[in-house]
N, C-alpha and C positions, 0 to 999 in steps of 0.2 A: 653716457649722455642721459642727464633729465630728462623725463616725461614732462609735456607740458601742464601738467596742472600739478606737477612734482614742483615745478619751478615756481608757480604761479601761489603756491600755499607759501612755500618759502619767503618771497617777497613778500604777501599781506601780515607773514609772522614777522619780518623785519621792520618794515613798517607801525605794527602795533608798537613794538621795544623803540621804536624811535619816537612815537608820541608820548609812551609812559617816559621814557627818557628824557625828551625835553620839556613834558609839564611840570616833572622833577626839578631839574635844572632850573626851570624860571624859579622856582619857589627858594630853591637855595640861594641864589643869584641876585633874589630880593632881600632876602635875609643875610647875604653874608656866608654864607654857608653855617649859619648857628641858626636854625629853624625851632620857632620855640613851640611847644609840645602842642597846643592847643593850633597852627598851624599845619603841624605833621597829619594830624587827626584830618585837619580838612584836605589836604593832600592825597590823602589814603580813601577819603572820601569819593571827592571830585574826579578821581581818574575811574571808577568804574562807570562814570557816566560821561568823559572829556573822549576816551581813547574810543568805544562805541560808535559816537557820534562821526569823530574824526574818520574811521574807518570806512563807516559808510558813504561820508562824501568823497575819499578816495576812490572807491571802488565806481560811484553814479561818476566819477571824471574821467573812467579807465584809466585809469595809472596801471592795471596790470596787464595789459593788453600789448604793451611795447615791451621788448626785448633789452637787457641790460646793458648786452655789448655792445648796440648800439645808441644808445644814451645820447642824444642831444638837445639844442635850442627847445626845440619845439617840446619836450617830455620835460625840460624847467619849466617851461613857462605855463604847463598843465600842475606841476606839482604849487607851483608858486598860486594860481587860480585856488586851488582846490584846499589850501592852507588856509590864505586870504578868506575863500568861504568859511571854512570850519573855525574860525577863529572871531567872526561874526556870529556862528551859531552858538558858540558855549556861553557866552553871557544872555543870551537868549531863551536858552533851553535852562538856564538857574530860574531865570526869572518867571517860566511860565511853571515848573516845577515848586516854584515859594519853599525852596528848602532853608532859605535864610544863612545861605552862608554869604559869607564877606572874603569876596575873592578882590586880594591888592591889583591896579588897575596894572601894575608893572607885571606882575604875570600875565593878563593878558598882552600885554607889549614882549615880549623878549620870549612865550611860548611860538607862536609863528614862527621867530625870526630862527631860530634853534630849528627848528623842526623840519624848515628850508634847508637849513646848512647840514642835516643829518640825513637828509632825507636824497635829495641833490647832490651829495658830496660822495656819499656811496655809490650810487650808482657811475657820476665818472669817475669814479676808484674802481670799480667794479672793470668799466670800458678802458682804463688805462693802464689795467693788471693783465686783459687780456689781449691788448695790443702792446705790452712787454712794452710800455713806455715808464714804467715806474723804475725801470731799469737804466734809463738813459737811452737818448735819440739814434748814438752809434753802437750799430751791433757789433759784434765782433763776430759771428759766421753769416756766410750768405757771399755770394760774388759779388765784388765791388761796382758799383756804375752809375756814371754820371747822367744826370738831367739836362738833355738841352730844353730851357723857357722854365722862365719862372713865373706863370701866369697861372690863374684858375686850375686849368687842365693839369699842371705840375705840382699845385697844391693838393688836388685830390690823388693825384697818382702817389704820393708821398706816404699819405693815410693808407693806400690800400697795399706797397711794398712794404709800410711795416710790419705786415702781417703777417707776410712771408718768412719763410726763413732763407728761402732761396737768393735772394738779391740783399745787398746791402749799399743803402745810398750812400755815398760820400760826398754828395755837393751839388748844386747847380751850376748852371752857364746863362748868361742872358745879354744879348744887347745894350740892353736899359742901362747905361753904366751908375743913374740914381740908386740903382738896386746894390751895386758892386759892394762885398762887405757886412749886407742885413741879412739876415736869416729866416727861413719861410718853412714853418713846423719845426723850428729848433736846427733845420743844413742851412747851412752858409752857401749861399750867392758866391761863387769865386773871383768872377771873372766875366769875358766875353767868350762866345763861339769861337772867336777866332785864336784864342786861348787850348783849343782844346787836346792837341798834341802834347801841350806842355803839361796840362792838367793829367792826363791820362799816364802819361809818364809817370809822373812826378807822385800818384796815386795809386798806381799799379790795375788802370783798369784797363778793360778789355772788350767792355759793352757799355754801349751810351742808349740814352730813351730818348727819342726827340717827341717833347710835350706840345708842340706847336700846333695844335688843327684849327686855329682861326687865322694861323698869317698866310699869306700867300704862300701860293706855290714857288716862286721863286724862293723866299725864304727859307720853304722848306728842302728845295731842293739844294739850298746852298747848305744846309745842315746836312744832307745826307753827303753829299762831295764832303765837306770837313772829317767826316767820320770815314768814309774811304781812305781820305790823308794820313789818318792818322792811326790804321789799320785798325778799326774796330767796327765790332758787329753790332750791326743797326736795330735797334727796334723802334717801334713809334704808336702813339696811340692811334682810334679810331679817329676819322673823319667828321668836324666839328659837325654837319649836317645830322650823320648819326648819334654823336653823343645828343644833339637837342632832342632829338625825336625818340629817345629814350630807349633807342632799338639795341645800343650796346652801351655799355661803361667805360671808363677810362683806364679801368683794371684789364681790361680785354685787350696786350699789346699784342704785335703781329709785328712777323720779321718787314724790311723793307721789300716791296713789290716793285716791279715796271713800271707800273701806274703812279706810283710818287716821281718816281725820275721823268715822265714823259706825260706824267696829267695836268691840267691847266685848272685855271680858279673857276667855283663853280659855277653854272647856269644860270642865270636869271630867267626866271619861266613866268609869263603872264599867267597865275593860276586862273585867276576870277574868268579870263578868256577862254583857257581852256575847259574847266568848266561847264563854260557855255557850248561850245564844240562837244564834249566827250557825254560829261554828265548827265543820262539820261538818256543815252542815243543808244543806238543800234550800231556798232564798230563791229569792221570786219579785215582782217588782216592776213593776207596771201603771204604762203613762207612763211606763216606763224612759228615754225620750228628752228628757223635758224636763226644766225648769231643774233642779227638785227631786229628780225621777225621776233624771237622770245622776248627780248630787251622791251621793246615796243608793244607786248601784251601786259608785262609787266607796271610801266609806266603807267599805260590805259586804264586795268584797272585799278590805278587806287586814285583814279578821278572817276570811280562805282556808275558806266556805261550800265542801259540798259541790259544788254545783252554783250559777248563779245564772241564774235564769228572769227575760229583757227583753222585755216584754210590751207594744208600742208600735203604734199604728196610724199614724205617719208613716212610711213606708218611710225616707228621707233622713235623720230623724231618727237611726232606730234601726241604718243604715248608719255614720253616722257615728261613733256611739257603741263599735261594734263594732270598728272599725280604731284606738281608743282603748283599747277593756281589751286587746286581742291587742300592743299596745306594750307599755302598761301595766304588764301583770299577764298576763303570757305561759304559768305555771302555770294559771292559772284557768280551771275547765269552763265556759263558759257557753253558755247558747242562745238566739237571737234569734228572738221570735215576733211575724207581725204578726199586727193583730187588734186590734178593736171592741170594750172592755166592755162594748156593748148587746147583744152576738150571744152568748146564753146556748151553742147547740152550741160555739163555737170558746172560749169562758172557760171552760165544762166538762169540754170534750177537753184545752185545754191542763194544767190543774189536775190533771185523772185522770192523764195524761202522766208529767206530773213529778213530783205527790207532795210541793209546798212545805209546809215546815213552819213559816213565815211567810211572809206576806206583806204588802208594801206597799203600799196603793193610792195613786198620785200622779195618776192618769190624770182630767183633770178640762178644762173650760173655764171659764174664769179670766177674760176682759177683758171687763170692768164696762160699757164704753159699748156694745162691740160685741152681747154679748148682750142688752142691751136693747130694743135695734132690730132687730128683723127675726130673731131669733134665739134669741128671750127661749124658745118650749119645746122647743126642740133644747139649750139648757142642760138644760131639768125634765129634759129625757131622758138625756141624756149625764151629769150628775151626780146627781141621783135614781138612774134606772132603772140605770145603769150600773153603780152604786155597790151596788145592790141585789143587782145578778145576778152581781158579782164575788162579793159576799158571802153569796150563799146559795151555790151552786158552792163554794167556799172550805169551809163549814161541812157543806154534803153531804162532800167528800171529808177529813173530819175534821185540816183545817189548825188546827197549835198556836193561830197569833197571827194577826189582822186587822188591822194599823195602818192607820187613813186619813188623809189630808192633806186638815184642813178650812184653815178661815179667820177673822181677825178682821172680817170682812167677815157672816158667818153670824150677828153680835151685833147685834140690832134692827137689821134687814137696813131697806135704802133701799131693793137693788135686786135684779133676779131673780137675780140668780151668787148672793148671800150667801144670799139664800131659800134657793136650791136648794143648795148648802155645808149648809144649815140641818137640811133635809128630808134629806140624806144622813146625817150627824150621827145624828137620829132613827130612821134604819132600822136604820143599824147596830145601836143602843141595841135596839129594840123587836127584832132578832134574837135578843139576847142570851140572854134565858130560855133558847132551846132549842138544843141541841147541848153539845158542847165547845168550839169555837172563843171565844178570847176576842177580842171585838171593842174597839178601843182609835182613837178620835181623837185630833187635836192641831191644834190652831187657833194661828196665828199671822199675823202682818201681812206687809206686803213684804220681797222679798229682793232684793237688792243685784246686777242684773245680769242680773235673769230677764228670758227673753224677755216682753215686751208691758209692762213696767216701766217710768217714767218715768226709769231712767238712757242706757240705751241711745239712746233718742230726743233728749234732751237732747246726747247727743253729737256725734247726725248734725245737729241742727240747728247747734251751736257750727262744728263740719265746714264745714258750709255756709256761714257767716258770722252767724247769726244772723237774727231775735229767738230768743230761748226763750221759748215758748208755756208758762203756767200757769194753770191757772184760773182761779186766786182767791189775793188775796195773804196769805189767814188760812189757807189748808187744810195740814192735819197728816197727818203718817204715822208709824206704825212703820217701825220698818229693821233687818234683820239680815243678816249675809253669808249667800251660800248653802251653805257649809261649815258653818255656825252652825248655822243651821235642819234640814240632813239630821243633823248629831249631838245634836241633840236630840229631833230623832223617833226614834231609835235608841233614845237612854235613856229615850223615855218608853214605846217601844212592851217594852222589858225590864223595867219598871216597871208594866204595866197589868194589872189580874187580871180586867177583862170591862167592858164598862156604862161607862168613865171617857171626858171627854170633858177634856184635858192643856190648859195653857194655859200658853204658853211668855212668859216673862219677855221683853219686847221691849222695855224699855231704856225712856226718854226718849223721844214724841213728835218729828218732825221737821218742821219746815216744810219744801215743797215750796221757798219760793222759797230760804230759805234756802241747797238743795239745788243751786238753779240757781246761784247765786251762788258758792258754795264750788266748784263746777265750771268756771265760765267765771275764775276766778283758777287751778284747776292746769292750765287748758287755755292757760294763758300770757298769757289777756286782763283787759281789764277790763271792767266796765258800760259803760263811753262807747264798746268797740269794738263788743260783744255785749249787744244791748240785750234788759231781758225783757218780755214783753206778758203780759195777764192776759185771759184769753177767754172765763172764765166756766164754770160749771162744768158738766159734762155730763152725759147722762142716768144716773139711778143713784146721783151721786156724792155723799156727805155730807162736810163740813170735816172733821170730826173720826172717828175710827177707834175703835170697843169691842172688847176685848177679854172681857168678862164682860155678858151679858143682863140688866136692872135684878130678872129672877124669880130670876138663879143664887148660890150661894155658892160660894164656894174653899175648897179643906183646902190645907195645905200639903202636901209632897212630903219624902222626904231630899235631893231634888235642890235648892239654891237658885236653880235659874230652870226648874220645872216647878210648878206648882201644878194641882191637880185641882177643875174646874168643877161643881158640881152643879148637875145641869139634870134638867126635869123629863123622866118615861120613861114612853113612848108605849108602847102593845100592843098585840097579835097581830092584834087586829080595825081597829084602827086604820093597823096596817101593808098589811092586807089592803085596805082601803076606798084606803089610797095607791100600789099599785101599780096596783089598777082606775082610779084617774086618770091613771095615766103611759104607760099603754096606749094612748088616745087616739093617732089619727093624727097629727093635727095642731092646732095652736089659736091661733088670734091673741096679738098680744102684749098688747094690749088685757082682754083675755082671761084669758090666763096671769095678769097680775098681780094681776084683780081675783078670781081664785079663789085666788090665794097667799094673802093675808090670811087664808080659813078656813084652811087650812093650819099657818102662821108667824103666830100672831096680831100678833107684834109685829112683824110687816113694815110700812111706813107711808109703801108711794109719795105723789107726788103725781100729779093726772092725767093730768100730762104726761109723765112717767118720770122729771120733771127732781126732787130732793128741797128741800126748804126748810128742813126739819128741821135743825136742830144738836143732835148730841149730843151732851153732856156729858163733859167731858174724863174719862177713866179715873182 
């Protein structure tokens, strides 16, 4: 490997031989190549003051400051500048020197042009020696694989597998069928997507790329089915939002993930609004550590909050999180607090502290079987009481905004977590009347990768060799990524004027097993390697997931996937009669759920915790 100023001599010595080169040339070119003597003399002359000249205004254009291999548009149209000058300056530079010679006006006309073509010609001979295109477009090693899309994104992927030696394109697929036939970097367009069993056959491959990150989700989820079909291993580039923002390249493929099978088209985020909400404020965010919680620090700061308040009772958690914005987001003030939202002095102190002028609440217990058992009022307490004391604290020290992170689990609850999601919901609401703080919910179903999630589990089991364990081979979920769900409690919490309980658009239902299935195929197996077992459902658990309680109505929103719940709104007396029961030391679980009912009328255990109930698809 050259040094770089090994490289950099190199070029200005190639450079020099191409202007002594084509001053030559013009002068033969004018004559015929019979140069008569009294010419030669001036030839021999004029270049130790033509090729000088010329050097220097290369050098004042940076011409050697770009790299060969990469040769394009832009390093012409600097060589072509820099010619066009020097080519101006040599009749110039005669004339203020009065050495009296008589230079033909045709060597000034056809030296430039030469000098272009020598100059510019090398270097993409240079870039196309070393992307082994001088050899022809089809390599013969490298594993065979087809491109689904022939757009943009396929064109540069194209450029940077040539590089490789590892992959060898053999063609595109495209919809477009005006493309069917034409060739995009010298491969041929074959056909359609729907093509592509026969293509892959018929070519002997075994891996396709899908180039798609501007079309829909559906589209692209319909390429990844095709490639299932037709037993090949999927890869795909980055996510168009990423390739704009310059954060990855198109050379950056990655196998297929969950998140293409089960993600949806992206967010529309009011930035200029949020902005005005985040930019410059005081943000403080409970449960900063977990799944929702980090998502949602993330998001925050790259709309650069004055401060940003992490408010996490896992120490590990909020360690970890912490060695991640300091990479991150290295600008950014923030401060890591540990700490209980049951412990009204330390959420009081913190809040008087720092002076947030939103906040997030994520800080919650969340897994359905486990708080059922043996744990059902350490939920009441931890999301009730917790929820309460973040938000009275909150509303004493006159915070703008209160967003809280409920649940579709909180809709005709089975079980105590959605109860108590439920009961938290309610406090907030019956706050509302008094203060300034506007209190703002947002209910939504699962995310894609949270901890205590059925993706992560299903992984280690695959891991392991299998079974995957499911309940039940009917049971549904919602599913959204966890980038999805923190930018839309964002806009809803910029969206909420007090009292609203948000109800986030969750797409299409998912079966769980489906779930396991579409995972033991991008985990490279099949059902006969990774079998799934069904174990019945657990305490708590209902088939199907609500998003809206049979008493509530929706308004719409100007957001097309926030819609606003009207539910009904509890008071002052009635919030008061609910923190006198969460005060209780302690209470069976037994217990707990048979005083939920007065509570959550529409809570409807059964008396085993296990539910029987099916509700009603949404």
């Amino acid at each position: 490997m050259l040094k770089p100023h090994i490289r950099t001599l190199l070029a200005v010595l190639h450079d020099a031989a191409a202007a002594m080169l084509a001053w030559s040339l013009a002068y033969l070119l004018r004559f015929n190549f019979d140069l008569p003597e009294d010419f030669a003399a001036e030839l021999r002359h004029t270049l130790i003051w033509v090729v000088p000249l010329q050097m220097l205004v290369f050098w004042r254009f940076g011409l050697y400051r770009g790299i060969w291999r990469y040769a394009s548009t832009p390093d012409l149209r600097r060589i072509v500048l820099a010619v066009a000058l020097s080519a101006a300056a040599i009749p110039l530079l005669f004339w203020m020197l009065r050495l009296g010679l008589v230079i033909p006006r045709t060597v000034l006309i056809i030296n430039p042009l030469l000098l272009i073509l020598l100059m510019g010609g090398s270097r993409f001979a240079y870039r196309m020696w070393k992307e082994q295109n001088l050899y022809g477009d089809i390599k013969l090693n490298g594993e065979p694989v087809l491109v689904l899309g022939a757009g943009d994104a396929a064109a540069s992927l194209t450029r940077e597998l040539a590089k490789s030696s590892d992959w060898r394109l053999v063609g595109f697929l495209d919809d477009d069928s005006a493309r069917h036939g034409r060739t995009l970097n010298g491969i041929r367009i074959l056909g359609g997507l729907d093509d592509l069993s026969v293509w892959a056959e018929r070519l002997g491959v075994t891996q396709a790329i899908i180039a798609m990150p501007s079309s829909s989700h559906q589209q692209r989820k319909r390429a990844i089915h095709l490639c299932n079909q037709a037993k090949l291993k999927a890869l795909t580039v980055p996510a168009f939002d990423d390739l704009m923002s310059g954060k990855v390249s198109v050379s950056q493929l990655r196998p297929i993930e969950l998140d293409d099978l089960l993600g949806r088209d992206p967010v529309m985020l009011d930035d200029a609004g949020l902005h005005g909400l985040l930019t410059g404020s005081v943000v403080m965010v409970t449960g900063a550590g977990g799944s929702i919680g980090s998502e949602l620090c993330r998001q925050i700061a790259h709309f650069a909050p004055a401060k940003l308040v992490l408010f996490e009772l896992s120490e590990f958690a909020l360690y970890t999180l912490e060695q991640e914005l300091q990479q991150s987001f290295p600008a950014l003030d923030f401060v890591c607090l540990v700490g209980d939202v049951r412990d009204a002095t330390r959420v009081n102190e913190a809040i008087r502290l720092h002076m947030p002028t939103v906040l997030f609440h994520a800080a919650a217990y969340k897994h359905v079987p486990m708080m059922e058992r043996h744990n059902a009022w350490q939920a009441i307490r931890n999301n009730v009481l917790g929820t309460y004391t973040v938000a009275q604290a909150a509303q004493q020290s006159g915070v703008g905004k209160f967003v809280m992170i409920s649940t579709d689990k909180a809709v005709n609850p089975t079980n105590v977590m959605g109860a108590s999601k439920r009961l938290a919901e309610m406090a907030c609401q019956a706050l509302q009347p008094s203060g300034t703080t506007r209190f703002v919910s947002v209910r939504f179903g699962n995310v894609l990768g949270s901890s205590g999630s059925v993706i992560p589990k299903f992984r280690s089991q695959i891991a392991q060799g299998g079974p995957i364990t499911v309940t039940h081979p009917e049971i549904t979920r919602y599913f959204m990524s966890i980038p999805e769900a923190a930018q839309l409690v964002l806009q809803a919490g910029l969206m909420g004027q007090g009292g609203e309980i948000f109800v986030l658009d969750m797409g299409e239902p998912v079966k769980i097993v489906d779930l396991a299935r579409d995972l033991i195929r991008l985990s490279g197996y099949t059902e006969d390697e990774i079998k799934i077992e069904f174990s019945g459902l657990r305490p708590g658990e209902k088939l199907y997931e609500e998003l809206l309680a049979n008493d509530e109505n929706t308004l719409p929103t100007p957001h097309p996937k926030l819609r606003i719940a009207q539910a009904r709104q509890p008071d002052a007396a009635w919030l008061a009669r609910l923190l006198e029961w969460t005060e209780t030391t302690s209470m069976a679980d037994e217990q707990v759920r048979a005083e939920l009912t007065e509570w959550v009328p529409e809570y409807q255990p059964d008396s085993s915790g296990q539910t029987t109930r099916q509700a009603d698809r949404p």
